[in-house]
C-alpha positions as CSV (number, residue, x, y, z in Angstrom):
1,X,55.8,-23.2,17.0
2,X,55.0,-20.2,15.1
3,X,52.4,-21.8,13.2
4,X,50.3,-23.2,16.4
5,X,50.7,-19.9,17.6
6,X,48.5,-18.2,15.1
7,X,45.9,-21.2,14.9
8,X,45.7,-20.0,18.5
9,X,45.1,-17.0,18.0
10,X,42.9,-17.8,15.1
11,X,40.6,-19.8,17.3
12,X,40.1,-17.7,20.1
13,X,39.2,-14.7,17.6
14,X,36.6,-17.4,16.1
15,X,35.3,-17.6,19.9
16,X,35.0,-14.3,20.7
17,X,33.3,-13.4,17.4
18,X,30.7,-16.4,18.1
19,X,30.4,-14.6,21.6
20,X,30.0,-11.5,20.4
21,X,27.5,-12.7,17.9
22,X,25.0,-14.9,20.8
23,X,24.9,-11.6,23.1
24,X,24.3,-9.0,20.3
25,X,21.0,-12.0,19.0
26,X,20.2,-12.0,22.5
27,X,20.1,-8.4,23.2
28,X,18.0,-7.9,20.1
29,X,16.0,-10.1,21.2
30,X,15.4,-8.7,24.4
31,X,15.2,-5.4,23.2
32,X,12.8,-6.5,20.5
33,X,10.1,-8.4,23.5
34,X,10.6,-5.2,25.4
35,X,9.4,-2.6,21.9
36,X,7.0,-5.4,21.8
37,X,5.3,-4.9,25.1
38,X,5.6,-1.3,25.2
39,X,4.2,-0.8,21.9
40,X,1.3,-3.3,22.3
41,X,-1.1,-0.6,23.8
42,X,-0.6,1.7,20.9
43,X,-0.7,-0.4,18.0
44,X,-3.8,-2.4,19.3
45,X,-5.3,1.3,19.8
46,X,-4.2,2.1,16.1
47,X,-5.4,-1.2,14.8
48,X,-8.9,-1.0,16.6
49,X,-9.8,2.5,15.5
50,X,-8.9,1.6,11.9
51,X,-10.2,-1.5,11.6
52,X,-13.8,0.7,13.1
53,X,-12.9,3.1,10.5
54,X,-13.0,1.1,7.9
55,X,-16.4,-1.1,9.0
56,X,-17.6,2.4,9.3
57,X,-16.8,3.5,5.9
58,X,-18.0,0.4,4.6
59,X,-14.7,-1.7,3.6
60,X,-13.8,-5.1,5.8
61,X,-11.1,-4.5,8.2
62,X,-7.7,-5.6,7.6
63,X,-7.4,-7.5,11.1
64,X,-6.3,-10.7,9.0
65,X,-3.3,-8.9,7.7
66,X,-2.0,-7.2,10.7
67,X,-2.2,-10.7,12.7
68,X,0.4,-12.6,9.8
69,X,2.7,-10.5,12.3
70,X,4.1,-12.4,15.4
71,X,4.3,-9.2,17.9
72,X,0.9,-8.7,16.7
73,X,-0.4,-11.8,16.9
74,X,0.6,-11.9,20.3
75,X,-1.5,-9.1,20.8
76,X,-4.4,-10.1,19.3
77,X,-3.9,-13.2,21.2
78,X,-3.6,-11.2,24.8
79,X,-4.7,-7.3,24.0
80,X,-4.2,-5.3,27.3
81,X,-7.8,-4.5,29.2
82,X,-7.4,-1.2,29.3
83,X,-7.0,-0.6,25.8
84,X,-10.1,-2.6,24.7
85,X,-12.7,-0.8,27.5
86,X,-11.9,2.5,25.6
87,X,-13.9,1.2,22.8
């Protein structure tokens, strides 16, 4: 009896750690869409007026190495209006 009642304990520590484990990936990712989205204005802005920068100073712009990114990428993919009429 004493040995069941550890491996029951044992398992049920193993579930709650799994638990723990899916809600903390999940909140991350959550939390990571949410940076992504707020963020997207900014580092579009950023990205733009260096990229200008640099076809201004002569040098091709590094849009092909910010897009290996996937939050960027997404960006790229959809930039926000707003952001884009400013230039």
């Amino acid at each position: 009896t004493h040995q069941f009642r550890t491996g029951c304990i044992n398992s049920s520590v193993i579930g709650i750690l799994v638990l723990t484990v899916q809600s903390l990936s999940q909140v991350l990712l959550a939390f990571y869409l949410v940076l992504c989205v707020h963020l997207q204005t900014i580092i579009l802005s950023l990205t733009f007026y260096l990229s200008h920068c640099l076809t201004y100073c002569g040098l091709p712009p590094f849009s092909p190495v910010m897009s290996t990114h996937p939050c960027l990428l997404l960006l790229i993919k959809n930039p926000p209006r707003h952001s884009l009429d400013r230039f």
